[in-house]
C-alpha positions in Angstrom: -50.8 78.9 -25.5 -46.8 78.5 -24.7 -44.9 78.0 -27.7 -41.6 76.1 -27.2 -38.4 77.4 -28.9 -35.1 75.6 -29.7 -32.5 75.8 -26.8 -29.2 76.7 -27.0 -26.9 73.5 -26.1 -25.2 73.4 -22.5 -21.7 74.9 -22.8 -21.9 76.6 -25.8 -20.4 79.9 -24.3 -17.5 77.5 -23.0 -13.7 78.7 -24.6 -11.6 76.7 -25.7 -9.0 77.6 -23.5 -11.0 76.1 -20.7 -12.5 72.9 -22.5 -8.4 72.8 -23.2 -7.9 73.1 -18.7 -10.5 70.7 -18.2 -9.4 68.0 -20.8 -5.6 68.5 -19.0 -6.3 68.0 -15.3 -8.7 64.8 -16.3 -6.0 63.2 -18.0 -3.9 63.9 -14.9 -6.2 62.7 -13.1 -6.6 59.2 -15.0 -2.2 59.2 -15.4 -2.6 59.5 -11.4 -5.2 56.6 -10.9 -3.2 54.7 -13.5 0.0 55.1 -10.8 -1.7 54.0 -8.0 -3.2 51.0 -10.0 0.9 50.1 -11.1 2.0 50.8 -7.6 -1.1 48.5 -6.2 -0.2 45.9 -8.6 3.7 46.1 -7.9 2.9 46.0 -3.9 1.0 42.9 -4.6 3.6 41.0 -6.5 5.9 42.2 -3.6 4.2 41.0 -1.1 3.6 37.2 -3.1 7.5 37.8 -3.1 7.9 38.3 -0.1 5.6 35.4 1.4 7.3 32.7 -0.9 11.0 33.9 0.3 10.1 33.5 3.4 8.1 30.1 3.1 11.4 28.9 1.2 13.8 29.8 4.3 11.5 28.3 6.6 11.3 25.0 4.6 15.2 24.8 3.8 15.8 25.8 7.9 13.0 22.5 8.6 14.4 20.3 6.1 18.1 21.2 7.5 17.0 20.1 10.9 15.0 16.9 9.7 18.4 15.7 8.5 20.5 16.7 11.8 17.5 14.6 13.5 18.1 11.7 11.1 21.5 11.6 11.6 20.9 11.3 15.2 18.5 8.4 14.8 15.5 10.5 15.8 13.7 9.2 12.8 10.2 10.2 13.8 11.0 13.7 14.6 13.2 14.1 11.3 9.6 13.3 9.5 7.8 15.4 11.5 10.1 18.6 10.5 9.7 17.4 6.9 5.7 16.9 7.3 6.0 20.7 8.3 8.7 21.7 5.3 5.7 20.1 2.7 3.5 22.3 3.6 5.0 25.2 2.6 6.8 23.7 -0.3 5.0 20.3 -1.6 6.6 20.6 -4.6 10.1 19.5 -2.9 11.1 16.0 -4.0 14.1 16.3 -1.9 11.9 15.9 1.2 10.0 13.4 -0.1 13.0 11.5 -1.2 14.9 12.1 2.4 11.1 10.9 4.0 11.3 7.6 2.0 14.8 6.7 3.2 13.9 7.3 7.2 10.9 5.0 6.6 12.8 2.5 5.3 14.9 2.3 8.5 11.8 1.9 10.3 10.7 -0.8 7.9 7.7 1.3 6.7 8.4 0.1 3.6 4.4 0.7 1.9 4.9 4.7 3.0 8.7 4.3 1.6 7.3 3.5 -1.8 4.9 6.0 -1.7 6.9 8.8 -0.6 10.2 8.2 -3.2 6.8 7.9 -5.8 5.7 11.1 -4.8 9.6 12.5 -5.3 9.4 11.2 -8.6 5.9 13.0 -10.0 7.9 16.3 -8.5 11.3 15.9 -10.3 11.0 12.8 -12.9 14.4 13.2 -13.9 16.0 13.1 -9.6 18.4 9.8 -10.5 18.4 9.2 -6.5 14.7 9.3 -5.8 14.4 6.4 -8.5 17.7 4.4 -7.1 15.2 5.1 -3.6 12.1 3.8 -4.5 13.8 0.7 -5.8 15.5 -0.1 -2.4 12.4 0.5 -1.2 10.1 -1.4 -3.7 13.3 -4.0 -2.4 11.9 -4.3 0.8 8.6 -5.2 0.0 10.2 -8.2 -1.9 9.6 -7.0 -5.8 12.3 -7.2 -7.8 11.7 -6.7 -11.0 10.2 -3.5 -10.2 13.2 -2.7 -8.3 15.3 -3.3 -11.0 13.6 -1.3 -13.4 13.7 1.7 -10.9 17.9 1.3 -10.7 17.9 0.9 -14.5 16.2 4.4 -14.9 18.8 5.9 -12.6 21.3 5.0 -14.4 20.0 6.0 -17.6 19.8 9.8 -16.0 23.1 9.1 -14.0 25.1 6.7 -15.9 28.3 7.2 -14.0 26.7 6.4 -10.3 29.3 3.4 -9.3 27.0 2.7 -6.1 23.5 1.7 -8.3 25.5 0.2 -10.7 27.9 -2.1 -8.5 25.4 -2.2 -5.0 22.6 -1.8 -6.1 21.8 -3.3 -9.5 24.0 -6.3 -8.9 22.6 -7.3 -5.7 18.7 -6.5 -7.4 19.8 -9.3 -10.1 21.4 -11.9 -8.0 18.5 -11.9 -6.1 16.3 -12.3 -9.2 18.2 -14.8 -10.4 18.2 -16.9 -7.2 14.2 -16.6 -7.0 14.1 -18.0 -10.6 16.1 -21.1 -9.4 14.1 -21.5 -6.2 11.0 -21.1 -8.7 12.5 -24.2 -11.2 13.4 -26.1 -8.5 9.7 -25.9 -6.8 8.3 -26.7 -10.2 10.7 -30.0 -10.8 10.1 -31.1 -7.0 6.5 -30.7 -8.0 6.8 -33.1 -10.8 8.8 -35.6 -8.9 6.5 -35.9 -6.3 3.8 -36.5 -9.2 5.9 -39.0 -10.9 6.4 -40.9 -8.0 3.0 -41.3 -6.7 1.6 -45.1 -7.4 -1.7 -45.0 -9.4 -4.9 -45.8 -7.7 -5.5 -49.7 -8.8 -8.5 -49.6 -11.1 -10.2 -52.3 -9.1 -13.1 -54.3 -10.7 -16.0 -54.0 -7.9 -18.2 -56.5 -9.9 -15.1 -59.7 -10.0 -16.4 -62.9 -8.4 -13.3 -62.3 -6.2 -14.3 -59.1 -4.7 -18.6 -60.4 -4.5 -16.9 -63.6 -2.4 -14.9 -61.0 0.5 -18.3 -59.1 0.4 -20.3 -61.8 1.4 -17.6 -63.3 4.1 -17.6 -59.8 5.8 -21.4 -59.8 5.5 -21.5 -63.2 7.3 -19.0 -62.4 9.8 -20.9 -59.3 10.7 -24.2 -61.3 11.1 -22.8 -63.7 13.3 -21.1 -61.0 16.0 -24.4 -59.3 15.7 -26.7 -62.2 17.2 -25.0 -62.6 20.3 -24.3 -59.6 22.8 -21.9 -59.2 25.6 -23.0 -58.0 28.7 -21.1 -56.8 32.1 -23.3 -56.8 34.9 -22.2 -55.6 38.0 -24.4 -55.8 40.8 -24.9 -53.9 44.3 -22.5 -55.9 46.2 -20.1 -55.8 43.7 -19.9 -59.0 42.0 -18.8 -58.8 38.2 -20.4 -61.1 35.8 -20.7 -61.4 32.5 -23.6 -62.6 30.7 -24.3 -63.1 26.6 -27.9 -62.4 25.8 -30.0 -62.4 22.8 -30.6 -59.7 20.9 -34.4 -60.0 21.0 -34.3 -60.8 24.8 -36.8 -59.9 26.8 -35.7 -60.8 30.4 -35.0 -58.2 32.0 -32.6 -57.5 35.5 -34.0 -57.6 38.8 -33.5 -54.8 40.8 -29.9 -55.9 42.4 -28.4 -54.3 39.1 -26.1 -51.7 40.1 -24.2 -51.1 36.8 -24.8 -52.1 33.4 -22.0 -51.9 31.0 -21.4 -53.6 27.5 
């Protein structure tokens, strides 16, 4: 029968100056994989560089030639180039802001609101994307809104002279007349109230109003008893003829018309 016996332990006979070799090329070998990990890493953020330069040139080069088309009065085109500058920088509330003004010249005024709104969730504190969404909101008639929107312009821009004097004036002049037109709507209203006559509260049971009942009633019965009749007959004598009611004669056969 075999009889097992302790083993010696792999690499026991190993010296120390090569456990010392081994241990030094695997640490240059992790320090090399470490490198080209850093280098990966660092051509990554390179190339994220890279992209977003580039997508920021292209974007200011669009935007440039949205406002050359604008100032040309090519207004559809100039929002086409800006369509294409928002999507590779929709964080922009420039373009949006420049967008909302061309739509306002082509009295688009529901997508001018929502594009200077869209400028304002970008850059809250842009003083002219707030003075345009209240020409805009303007356009669509509401100006309390509008005024609002100039008043928080000026807050971020107090020294602005065009809100302040354009503007914010012509915003509350135009309140104010829509508050007169509104009180003089609501006194014309009670005029026209005041001056209408009541409705007589007649008594439908007086003695008066049974006697006119019973003349009408009478009058009524007496046209209804007796009939008017044109006859015209084939050879185009006209007569007319009163019959009963109840009659029961009826035309002979030289009738040609029969007309009441």
């Amino acid at each position: 029968m075999a009889s097992f016996g302790w083993k010696r332990k792999i690499g026991e006979k190993v010296s120390k100056a090569t456990s010392q070799q081994f241990e030094a090329e695997a640490a240059d070998d992790t320090s090399q994989v470490e490198d080209e990990e850093d280098n990966w890493v660092h051509a990554a953020k390179r190339r994220k560089e890279v992209l977003l330069e580039d997508c920021l040139r292209k974007s200011k080069q669009l935007k440039e030639e949205g406002a050359n088309l604008a100032e040309n009065s090519r207004y559809r085109e100039a929002i086409r180039k800006w369509d294409e500058a928002l999507q590779l920088t929709p964080d922009d509330a420039t373009l949006y802001e420049m967008k909302s003004q061309v739509l306002m010249l082509l009295h688009e005024m529901f997508p001018a609101v929502h594009a200077a709104e869209m400028a304002i969730r970008r850059n809250p504190r842009s003083w002219d994307a707030w003075q345009t969404l209240g020409r805009a909101q303007l356009g669509l008639g509401e100006i309390a809104l509008a005024i609002r929107s100039f008043q928080v312009s000026l807050h971020i821009f107090p020294m602005n002279p065009e809100v302040w004097k354009e503007d914010l004036s012509w915003a509350r002049k135009l309140h104010e007349h829509k508050e007169k037109a509104t009180k003089t709507e609501a006194l014309q209203a009670l005029a026209r109230e005041a001056t209408q006559e009541p409705i007589p509260d007649y008594d439908f049971e007086s003695d008066e109003i049974v006697a006119v009942c019973a003349a009408i009633a009478e009058k009524e019965k007496a046209l209804s008893e007796a009939k008017s009749v044109v006859i015209v007959s084939a050879s185009g004598a006209v007569e007319t003829v009163t019959e009963k009611e109840n009659c029961a004669t009826t035309p002979d056969d030289t009738i040609f018309i029969r007309a009441r």
